[in-house]
C-alpha positions in Angstrom: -87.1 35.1 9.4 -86.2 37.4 12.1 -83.8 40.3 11.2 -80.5 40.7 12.8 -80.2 43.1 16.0 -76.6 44.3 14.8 -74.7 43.7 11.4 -71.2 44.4 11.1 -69.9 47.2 8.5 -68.6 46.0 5.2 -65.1 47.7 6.3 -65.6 45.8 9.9 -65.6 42.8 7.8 -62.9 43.5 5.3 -60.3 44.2 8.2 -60.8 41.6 10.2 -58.5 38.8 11.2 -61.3 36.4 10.4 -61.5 37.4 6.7 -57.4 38.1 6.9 -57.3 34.0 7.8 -60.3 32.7 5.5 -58.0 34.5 2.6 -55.0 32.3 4.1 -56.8 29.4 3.6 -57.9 29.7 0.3 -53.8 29.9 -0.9 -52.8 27.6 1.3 -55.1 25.2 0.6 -56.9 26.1 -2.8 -60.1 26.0 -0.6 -62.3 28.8 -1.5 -64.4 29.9 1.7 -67.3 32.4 1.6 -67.7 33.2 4.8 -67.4 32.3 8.4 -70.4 29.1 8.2 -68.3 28.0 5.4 -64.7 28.5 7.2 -66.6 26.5 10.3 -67.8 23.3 8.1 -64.0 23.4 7.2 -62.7 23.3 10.1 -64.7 20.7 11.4 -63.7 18.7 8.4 -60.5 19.4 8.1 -59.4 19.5 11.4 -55.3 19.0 11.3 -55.7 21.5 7.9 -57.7 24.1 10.3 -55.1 23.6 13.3 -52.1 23.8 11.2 -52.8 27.2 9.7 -54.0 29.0 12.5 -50.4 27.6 14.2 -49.0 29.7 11.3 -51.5 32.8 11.3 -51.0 33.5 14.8 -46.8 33.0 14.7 -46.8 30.5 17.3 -43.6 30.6 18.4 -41.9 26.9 19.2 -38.6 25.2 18.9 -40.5 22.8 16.3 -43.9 22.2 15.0 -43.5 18.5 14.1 -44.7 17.0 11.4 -47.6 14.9 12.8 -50.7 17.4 13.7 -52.6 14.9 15.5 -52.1 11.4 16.6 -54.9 8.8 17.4 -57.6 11.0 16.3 -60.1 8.5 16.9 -59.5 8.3 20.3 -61.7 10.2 22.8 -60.3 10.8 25.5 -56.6 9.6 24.7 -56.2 11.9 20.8 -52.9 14.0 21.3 -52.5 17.2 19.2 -48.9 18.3 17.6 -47.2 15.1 19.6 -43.9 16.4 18.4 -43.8 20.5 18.8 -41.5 22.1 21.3 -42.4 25.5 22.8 -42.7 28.2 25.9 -46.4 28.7 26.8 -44.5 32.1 28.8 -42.2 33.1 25.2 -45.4 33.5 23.8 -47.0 35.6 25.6 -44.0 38.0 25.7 -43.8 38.3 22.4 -43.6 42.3 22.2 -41.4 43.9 24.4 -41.4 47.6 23.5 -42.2 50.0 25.6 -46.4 50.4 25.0 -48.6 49.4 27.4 -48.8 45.5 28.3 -50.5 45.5 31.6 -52.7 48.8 33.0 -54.3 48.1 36.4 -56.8 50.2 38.1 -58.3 49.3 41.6 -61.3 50.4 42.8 -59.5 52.3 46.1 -57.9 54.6 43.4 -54.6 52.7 43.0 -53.1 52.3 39.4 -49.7 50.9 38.0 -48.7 50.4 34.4 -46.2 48.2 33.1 -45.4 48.1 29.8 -44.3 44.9 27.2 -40.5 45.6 27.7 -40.9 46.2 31.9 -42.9 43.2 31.8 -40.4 40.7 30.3 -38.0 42.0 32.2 -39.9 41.1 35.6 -40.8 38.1 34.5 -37.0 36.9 33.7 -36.0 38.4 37.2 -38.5 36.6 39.1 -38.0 33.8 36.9 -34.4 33.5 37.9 -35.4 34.2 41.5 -37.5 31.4 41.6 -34.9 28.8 40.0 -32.7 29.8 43.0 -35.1 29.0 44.9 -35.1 25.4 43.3 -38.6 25.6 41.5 -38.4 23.4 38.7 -40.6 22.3 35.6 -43.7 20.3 37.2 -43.9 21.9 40.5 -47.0 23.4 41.6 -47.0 27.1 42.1 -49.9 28.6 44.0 -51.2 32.0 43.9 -53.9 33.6 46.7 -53.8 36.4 44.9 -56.2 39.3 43.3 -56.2 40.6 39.7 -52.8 42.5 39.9 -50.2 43.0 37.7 -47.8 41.0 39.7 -50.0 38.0 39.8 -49.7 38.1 35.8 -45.7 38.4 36.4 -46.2 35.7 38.6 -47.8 33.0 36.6 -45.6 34.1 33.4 -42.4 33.2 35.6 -43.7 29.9 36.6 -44.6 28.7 33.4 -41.9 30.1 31.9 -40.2 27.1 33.9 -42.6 24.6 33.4 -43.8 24.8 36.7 -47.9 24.5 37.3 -49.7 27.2 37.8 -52.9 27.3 39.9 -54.9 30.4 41.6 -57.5 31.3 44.0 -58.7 35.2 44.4 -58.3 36.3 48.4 -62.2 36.3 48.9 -61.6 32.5 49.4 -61.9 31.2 53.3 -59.3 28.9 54.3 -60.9 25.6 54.0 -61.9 26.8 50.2 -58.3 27.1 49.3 -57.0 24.2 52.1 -59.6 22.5 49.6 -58.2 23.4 46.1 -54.7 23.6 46.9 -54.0 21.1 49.4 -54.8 18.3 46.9 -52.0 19.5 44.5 -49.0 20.2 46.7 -47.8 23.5 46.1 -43.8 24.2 46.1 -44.6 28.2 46.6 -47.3 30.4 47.6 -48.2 33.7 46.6 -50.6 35.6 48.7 -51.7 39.1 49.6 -51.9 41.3 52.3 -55.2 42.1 51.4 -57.4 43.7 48.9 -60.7 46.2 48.5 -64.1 45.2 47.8 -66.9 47.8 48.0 -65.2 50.4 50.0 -63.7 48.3 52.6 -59.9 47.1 53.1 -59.7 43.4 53.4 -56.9 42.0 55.3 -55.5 38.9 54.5 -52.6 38.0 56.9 -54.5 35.6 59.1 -56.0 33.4 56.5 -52.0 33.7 54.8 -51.0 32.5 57.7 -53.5 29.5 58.2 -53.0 28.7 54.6 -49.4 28.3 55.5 -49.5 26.4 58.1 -52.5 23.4 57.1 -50.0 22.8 53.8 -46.8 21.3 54.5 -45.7 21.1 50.6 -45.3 25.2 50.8 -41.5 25.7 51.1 -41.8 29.7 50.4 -44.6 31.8 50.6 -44.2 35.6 48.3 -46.1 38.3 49.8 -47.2 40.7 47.2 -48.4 44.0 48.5 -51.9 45.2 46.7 -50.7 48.8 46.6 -47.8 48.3 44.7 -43.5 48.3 45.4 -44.3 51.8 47.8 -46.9 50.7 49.9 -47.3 50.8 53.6 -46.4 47.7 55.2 -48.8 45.6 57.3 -49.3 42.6 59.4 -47.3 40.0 56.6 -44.6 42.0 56.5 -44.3 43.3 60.1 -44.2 39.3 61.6 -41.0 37.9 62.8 -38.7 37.2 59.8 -38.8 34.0 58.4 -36.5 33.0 55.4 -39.5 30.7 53.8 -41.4 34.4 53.9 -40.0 37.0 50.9 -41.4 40.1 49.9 -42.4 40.0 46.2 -40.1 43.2 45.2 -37.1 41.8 47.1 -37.2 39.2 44.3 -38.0 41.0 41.2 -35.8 44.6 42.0 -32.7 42.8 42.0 -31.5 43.3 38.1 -30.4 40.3 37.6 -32.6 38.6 34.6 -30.3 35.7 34.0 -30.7 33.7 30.6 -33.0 35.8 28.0 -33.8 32.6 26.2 -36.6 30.2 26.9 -36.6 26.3 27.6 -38.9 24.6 25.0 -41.5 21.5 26.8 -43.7 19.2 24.8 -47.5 20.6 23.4 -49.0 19.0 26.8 -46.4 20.2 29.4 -48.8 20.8 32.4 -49.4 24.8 32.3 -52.5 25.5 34.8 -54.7 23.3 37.2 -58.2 24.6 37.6 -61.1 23.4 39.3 -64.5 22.7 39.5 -67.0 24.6 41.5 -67.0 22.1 44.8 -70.4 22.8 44.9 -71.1 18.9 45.7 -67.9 17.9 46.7 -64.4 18.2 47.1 -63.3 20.4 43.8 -61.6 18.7 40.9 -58.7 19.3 40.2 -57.9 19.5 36.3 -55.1 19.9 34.6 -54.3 21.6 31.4 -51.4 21.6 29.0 -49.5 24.7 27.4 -49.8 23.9 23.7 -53.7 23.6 23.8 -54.6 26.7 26.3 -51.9 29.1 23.7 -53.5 27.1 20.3 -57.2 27.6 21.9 -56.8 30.9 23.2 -54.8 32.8 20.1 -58.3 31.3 18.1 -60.5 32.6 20.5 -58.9 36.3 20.8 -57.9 36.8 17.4 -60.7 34.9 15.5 -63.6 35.5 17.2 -62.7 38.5 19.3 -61.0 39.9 16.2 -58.3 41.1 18.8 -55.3 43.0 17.3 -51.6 44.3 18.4 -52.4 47.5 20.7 -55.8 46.9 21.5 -56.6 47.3 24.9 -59.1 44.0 26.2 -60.9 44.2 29.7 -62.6 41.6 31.5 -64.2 41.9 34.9 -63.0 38.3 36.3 -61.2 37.5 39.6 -57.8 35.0 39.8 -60.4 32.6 40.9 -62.2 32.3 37.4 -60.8 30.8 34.2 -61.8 33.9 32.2 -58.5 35.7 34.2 -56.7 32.6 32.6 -58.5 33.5 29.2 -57.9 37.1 29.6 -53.9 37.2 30.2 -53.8 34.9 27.0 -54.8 38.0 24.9 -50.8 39.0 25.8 -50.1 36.2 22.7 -51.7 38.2 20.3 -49.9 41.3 21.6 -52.9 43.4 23.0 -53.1 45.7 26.0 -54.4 44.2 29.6 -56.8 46.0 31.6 -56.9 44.4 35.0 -59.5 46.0 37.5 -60.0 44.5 41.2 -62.9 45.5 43.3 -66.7 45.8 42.9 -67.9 46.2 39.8 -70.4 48.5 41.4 -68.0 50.8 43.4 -68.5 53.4 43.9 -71.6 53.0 42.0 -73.0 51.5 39.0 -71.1 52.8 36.6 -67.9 52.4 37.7 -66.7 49.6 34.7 -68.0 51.9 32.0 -65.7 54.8 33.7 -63.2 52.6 33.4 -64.3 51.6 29.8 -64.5 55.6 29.2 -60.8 56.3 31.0 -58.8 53.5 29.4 -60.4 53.7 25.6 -61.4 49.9 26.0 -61.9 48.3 22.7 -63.2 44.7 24.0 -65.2 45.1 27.1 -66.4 41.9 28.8 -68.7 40.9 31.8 -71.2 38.3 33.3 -74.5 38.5 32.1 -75.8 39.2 35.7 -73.8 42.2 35.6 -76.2 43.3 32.3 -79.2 42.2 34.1 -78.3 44.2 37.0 -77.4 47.4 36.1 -80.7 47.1 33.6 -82.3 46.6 36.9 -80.8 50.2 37.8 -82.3 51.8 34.9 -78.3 52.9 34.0 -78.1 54.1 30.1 -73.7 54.7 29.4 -74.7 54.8 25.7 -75.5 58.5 27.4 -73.8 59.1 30.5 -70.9 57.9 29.4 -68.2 58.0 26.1 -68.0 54.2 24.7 -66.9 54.7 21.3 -63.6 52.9 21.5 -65.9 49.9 22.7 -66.3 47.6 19.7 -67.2 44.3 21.3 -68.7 43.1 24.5 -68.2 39.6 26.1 -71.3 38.1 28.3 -70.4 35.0 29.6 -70.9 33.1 33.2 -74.4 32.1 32.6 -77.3 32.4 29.7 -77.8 36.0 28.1 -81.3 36.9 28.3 -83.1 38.3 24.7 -83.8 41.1 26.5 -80.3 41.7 27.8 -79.5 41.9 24.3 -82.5 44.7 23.5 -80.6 46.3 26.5 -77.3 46.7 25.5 -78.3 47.9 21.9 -80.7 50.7 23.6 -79.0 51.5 26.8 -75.4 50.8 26.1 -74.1 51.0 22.7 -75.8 49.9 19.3 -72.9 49.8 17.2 -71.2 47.2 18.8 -70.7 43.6 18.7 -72.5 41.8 21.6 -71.0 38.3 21.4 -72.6 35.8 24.4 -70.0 32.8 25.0 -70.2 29.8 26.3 -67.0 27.1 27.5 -66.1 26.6 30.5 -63.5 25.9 33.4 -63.7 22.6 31.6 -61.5 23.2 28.8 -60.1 26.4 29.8 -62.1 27.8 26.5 -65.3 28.2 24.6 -68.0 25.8 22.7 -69.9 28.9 21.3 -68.9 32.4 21.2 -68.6 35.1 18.3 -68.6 35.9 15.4 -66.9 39.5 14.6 -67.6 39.3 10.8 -71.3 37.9 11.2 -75.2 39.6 12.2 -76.1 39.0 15.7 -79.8 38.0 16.8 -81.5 39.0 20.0 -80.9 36.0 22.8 -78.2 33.7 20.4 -74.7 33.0 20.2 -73.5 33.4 17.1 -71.6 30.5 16.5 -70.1 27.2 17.2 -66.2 27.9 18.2 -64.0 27.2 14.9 -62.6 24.3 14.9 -64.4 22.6 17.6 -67.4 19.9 16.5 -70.1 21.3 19.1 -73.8 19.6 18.5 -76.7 18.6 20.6 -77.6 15.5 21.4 -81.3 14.3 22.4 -81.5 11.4 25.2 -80.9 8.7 22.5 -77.3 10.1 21.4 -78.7 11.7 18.1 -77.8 15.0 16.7 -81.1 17.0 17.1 -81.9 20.7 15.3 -84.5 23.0 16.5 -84.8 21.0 19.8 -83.3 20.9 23.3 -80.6 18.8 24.4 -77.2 18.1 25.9 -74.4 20.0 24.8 -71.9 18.2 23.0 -68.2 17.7 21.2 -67.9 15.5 18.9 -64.2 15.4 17.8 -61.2 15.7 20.0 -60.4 19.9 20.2 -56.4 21.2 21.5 -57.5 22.4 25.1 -59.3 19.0 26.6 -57.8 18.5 30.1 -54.7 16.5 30.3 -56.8 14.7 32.9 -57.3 15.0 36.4 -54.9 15.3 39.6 -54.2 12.2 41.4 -56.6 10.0 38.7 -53.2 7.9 37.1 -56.0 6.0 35.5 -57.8 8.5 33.9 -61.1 7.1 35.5 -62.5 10.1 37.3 -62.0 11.8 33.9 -63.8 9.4 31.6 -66.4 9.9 34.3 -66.7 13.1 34.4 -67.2 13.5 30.3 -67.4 10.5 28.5 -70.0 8.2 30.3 -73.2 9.6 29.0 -72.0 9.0 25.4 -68.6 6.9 25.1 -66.4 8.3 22.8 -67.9 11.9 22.6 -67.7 14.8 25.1 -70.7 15.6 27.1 -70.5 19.1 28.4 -73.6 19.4 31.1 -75.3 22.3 29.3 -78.7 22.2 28.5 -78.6 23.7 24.8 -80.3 24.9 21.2 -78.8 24.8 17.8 -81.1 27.3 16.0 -82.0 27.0 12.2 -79.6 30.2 12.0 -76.9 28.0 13.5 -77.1 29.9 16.6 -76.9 28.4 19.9 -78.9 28.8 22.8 -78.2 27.9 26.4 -80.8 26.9 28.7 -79.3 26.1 32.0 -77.0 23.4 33.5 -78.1 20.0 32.5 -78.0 19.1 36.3 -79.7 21.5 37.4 -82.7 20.9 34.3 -86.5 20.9 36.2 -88.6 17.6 34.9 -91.8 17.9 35.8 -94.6 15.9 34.5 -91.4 14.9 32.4 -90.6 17.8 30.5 -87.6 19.3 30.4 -87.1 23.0 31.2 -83.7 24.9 31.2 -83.8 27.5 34.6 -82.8 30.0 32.1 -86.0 30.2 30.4 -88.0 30.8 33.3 -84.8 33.3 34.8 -85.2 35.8 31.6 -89.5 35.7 32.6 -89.1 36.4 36.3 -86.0 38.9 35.9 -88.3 41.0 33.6 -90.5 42.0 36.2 -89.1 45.5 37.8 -89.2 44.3 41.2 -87.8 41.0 41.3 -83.8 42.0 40.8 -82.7 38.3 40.7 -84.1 34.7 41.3 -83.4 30.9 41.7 -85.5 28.2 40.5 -85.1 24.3 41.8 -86.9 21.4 41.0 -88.8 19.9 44.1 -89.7 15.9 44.7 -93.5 16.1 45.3 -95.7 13.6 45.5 -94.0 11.0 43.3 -93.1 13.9 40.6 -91.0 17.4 40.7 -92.5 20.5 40.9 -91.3 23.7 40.0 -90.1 26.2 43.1 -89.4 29.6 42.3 -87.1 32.3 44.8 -87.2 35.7 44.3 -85.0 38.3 45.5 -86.6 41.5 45.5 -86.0 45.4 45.4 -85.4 47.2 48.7 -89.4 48.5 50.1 -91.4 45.6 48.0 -94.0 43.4 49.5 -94.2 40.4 48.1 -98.1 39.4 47.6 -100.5 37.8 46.0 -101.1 40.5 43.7 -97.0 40.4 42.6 -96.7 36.7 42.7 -99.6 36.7 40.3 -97.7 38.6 38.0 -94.6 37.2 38.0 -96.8 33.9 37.1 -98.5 35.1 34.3 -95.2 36.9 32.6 -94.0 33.3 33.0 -97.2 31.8 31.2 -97.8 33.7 28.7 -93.6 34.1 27.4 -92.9 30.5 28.1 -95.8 28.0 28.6 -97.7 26.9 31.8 -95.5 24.5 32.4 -92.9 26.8 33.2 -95.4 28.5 35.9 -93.9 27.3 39.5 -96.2 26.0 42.1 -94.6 27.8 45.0 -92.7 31.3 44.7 -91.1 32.0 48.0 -89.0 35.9 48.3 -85.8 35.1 50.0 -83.5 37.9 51.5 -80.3 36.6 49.3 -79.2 34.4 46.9 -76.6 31.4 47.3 -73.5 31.9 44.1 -70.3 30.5 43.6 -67.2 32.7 44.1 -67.5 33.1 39.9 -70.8 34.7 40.6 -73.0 31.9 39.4 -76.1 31.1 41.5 -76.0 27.4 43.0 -79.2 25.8 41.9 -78.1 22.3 43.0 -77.0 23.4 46.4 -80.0 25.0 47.0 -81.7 22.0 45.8 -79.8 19.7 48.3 -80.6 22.2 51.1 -84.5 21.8 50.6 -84.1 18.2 50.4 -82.4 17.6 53.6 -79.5 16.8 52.1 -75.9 18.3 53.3 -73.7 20.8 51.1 -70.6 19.2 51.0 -68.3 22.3 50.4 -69.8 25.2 51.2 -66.6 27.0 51.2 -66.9 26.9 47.3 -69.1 29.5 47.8 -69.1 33.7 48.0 -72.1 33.4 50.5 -72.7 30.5 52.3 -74.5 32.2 54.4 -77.4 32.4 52.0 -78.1 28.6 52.1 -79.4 28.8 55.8 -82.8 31.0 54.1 -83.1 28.0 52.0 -83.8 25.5 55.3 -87.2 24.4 56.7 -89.5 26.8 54.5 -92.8 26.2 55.7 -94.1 26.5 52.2 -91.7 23.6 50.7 -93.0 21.4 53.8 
């Protein structure tokens, strides 16, 4: 059997909130559990039991639990989790209000604000009360255009605190992305920017504000927020014509006045956030999910599996646009320390995230697994050039970790730490598979199926499979599971969405592996799966060959038609000076024979100059795919780089 890559300390173990619940559950329940496998097989089959006592562990604060824990359980979609319990997604998160750090934001220009627990709440009440005036009320949409400030968190803490709906978009968005997103839910109030820094360069925002404004007639104010904080300079936004739908952020939240201290209480599925899908191949869709599942899913996530504790300072490089700054923020519940960065990840060079890592004594540090492939790519070592011992866990998620990411990290970054590779998705606002703080990790696995959650894999029949590749799957109803969809009163575009492939189970669209470890592997999207000859192959297998050569620095793989079959077609983007010729594409050909199997071994490799990726950073295999076809994009707004597709059209060699 292969040996572990990283084993946690017996005193890791011994303090962690993981072992603090399983102890829990042994009194509360006279269940004795040995360890995390066996607090996992409980939770699948004792699902109410499981949900119950973590509602207690974490101090979910609520008006009333209710007795019932979950009604029609058989029912999937349509089982409803604690039917009965009152509570305040918002009085949750404030929980502490003393005077350490809550929120610490650093931009890459050099700009920095704190806020503290206590200065928090009290923002969040006076913008709260600022915002009933202006006649928000519990089910209005609130919209943010907004990057990873500190006010954005005020922001969407004073919404819900109402009951409002939150839903956000980072300011790299074009208008007809946003126009796209936002336009199908009806926002009451905006919140935008007057711009924001990405790799050295001041973006101005005012005339996309301005469109936004004007091609959505729901919008009845719009709050301008400026990046630099309450002293900025003021620019175009602020310098137009005054308008009385048009209020500086600061004029709202400096007044003093924090009205009622107490919170209003809404039932477990009050709508908290809408989120959307990609809009890759089609308009995006809109989903909504409720408070009570998001806080229940989240306090799990951070405290079981992140083993995050009061005071500790959590860091994840995400944009308002992604559902890990919606993950992130949640980490306020279980009273830990914010670190919001907005900018490149690679200014003013490579290391700039592990400066910040250094700086702000980060204990969980997370990231994309392209970001670990990429700065591997740069030959960058920070367990060397840079202090990480305050780091004791890092977070890959956004697409497959590589095995040799994870030989990477323990050689180049740090090797006491825990490397934990997760897996959810925009989906259900939270993870399948993620980690396990008390338990070994092994090179190019996730260590676990999420407590609590009755993740399997399913071959093409519907049959739980070990061992083998298959579709990604939950079997049981879990807290977080959309509401259901904007404008679907029927629930049909949901069903759809989840539920066809196999009725009455969840069907996630990832390709997957559960190992005889119990580990999972991810292989790719299930839609974007190459078949040729028949055979399934995940992109990811043949993405960790490629990316292993030193000049290649990223790649795309699509699935051809050709000649009444599919053939494998490989793009490469290469280093800065490289040729790419026969010699290389032999190369990269062989690393993929010989580590995967020649039927991983494309039949065309073609270098491109860049590489289509959704605003989340993922790369777009299916809109690539559609583009060699001769098939239209519909929403190319939905991506960073649209650009990109145009290299993608009338290859000679994919003629």
């Amino acid at each position: 059997m292969t040996e572990s890559i990283w084993t946690p300390s017996a005193e890791r173990i011994a303090a962690a909130n993981a072992t603090a619940f399983m102890r829990a559950v042994e009194r509360e329940w006279n269940t004795p559990i040995a360890d995390f496998a066996g607090l996992y097989r409980w939770s699948i089959e004792q699902p109410e039991r499981f949900w119950q006592s973590l509602w207690s562990f974490a101090g979910v604060r609520a008006q009333t639990r209710g007795d019932v824990v979950l009604r029609d359980a058989d029912e999937l979609p349509g089982a409803r989790w604690f039917p009965d319990a009152r509570l305040n997604f918002a009085e949750n998160l404030l929980r502490r209000r003393d005077d350490s750090a809550a929120l610490i934001f650093r931009g890459e220009d050099g700009s920095s604000r704190e806020l503290s627990h206590a200065q928090l709440f009290r923002d969040v009440l006076a913008l709260r009360e600022r915002l009933r005036r202006l006649g928000v009320r519990a089910g209005d949409r609130i919209a943010a255009y907004l990057p990873n400030l500190p006010e954005t968190v005020v922001a969407m803490l004073a919404s819900t605190s109402l009951g409002a709906i939150w839903s956000s978009c980072s300011p790299d968005f074009g208008v007809q992305g946003v126009v796209d997103r936002f336009g199908q839910i009806e926002p009451r109030v905006l919140f935008a920017c007057d711009g924001y820094w990405y790799a050295g360069r001041w973006q101005d925002t005012s005339e996309r504000v301005e469109r936004i404004r004007a091609e959505i007639a729901s919008i009845s104010h719009t709050v301008i927020v400026p990046y630099a904080g309450r002293d900025a300079g003021r620019g175009p936004l602020f310098d137009a014509p005054a308008e009385a739908d048009r209020i500086d952020y600061h004029e709202l939240v400096d007044t003093g006045d924090v009205g009622d201290t107490s919170f209003e209480a809404f039932g477990f599925d009050q709508p908290l956030y809408i989120l959307y899908s990609s809009g890759t191949t089609g308009a995006p869709k809109c989903i909504v999910h409720g408070a009570g599942g998001t806080l229940l899913q989240h306090l799990k996530e951070h405290r079981l599996h992140v083993d995050v504790k009061p005071g500790d300072r959590i860091f994840y490089f995400t944009t308002c646009g992604w559902m890990m700054w919606n993950w992130l923020v949640s980490a306020l519940a279980s009273e830990a320390t914010l670190v919001l960065y907005d900018g490149s990840p690679f200014h003013p060079d490579a290391g700039a995230l592990f400066d910040l890592a250094q700086r702000e004594r980060i204990k969980v540090f997370g990231t994309s697994a392209k970001f670990l492939d990429s700065i591997a790519k740069a030959h960058l070592r920070p367990a060397i050039s840079h202090d990480l011992s305050s780091v004791e866990t890092i977070l890959s998620t956004g697409s497959p970790l590589s095995a040799e990411s994870y030989d990477y990290v323990y050689e180049n970054v740090k090797s006491d730490v825990c490397l934990s590779s997760i897996s959810g998705g925009t989906d259900i606002v939270a993870c399948f598979v993620g980690g396990n703080p008390i338990g070994p990790v092994y090179r190019g696995e996730i260590q676990t199926r999420c407590l609590g959650v009755a993740a399997d894999v399913f071959d093409e029949s519907g049959r739980p499979v070990r061992g083998r590749k298959g579709e990604l799957v939950c079997r049981a109803p879990i807290p977080s599971m959309p509401i259901g969809f904007w404008n679907d009163p029927d629930g049909q575009r949901y069903r759809s969405a989840y539920f066809e492939r196999f009725p009455g189970v969840w069907c996630q669209g990832d390709f997957a592996e559960i190992t005889d470890r119990d580990g999972v592997v991810i292989y790719g999207r299930s839609d974007a799966v190459l078949n040729p000859g028949g055979v399934r192959i995940g992109t990811a297998e043949i993405y960790r060959q490629v990316e292993r050569i030193d000049e290649v620095l990223e790649s795309l793989v699509i699935g051809q038609e050709w000649d009444s079959d599919v053939r494998v077609v490989l793009f490469v983007r290469l280093r800065d000076g490289v040729v790419f010729d026969a010699e290389l594409a032999a190369r990269i050909r062989n690393q993929i024979r010989t580590h995967a199997s020649p039927r991983h071994v494309p039949a065309v490799i073609v270098p491109v100059a860049d590489i289509p990726r959704t605003r989340s950073g993922k790369i777009t295999e299916l809109a690539v795919r559609d583009i060699v076809h001769g098939r239209p994009v519909a929403n190319r707004e939905a991506l960073a780089n649209p650009e990109a597709l145009d290299l993608f059209a009338s290859i000679p060699e994919l003629r």
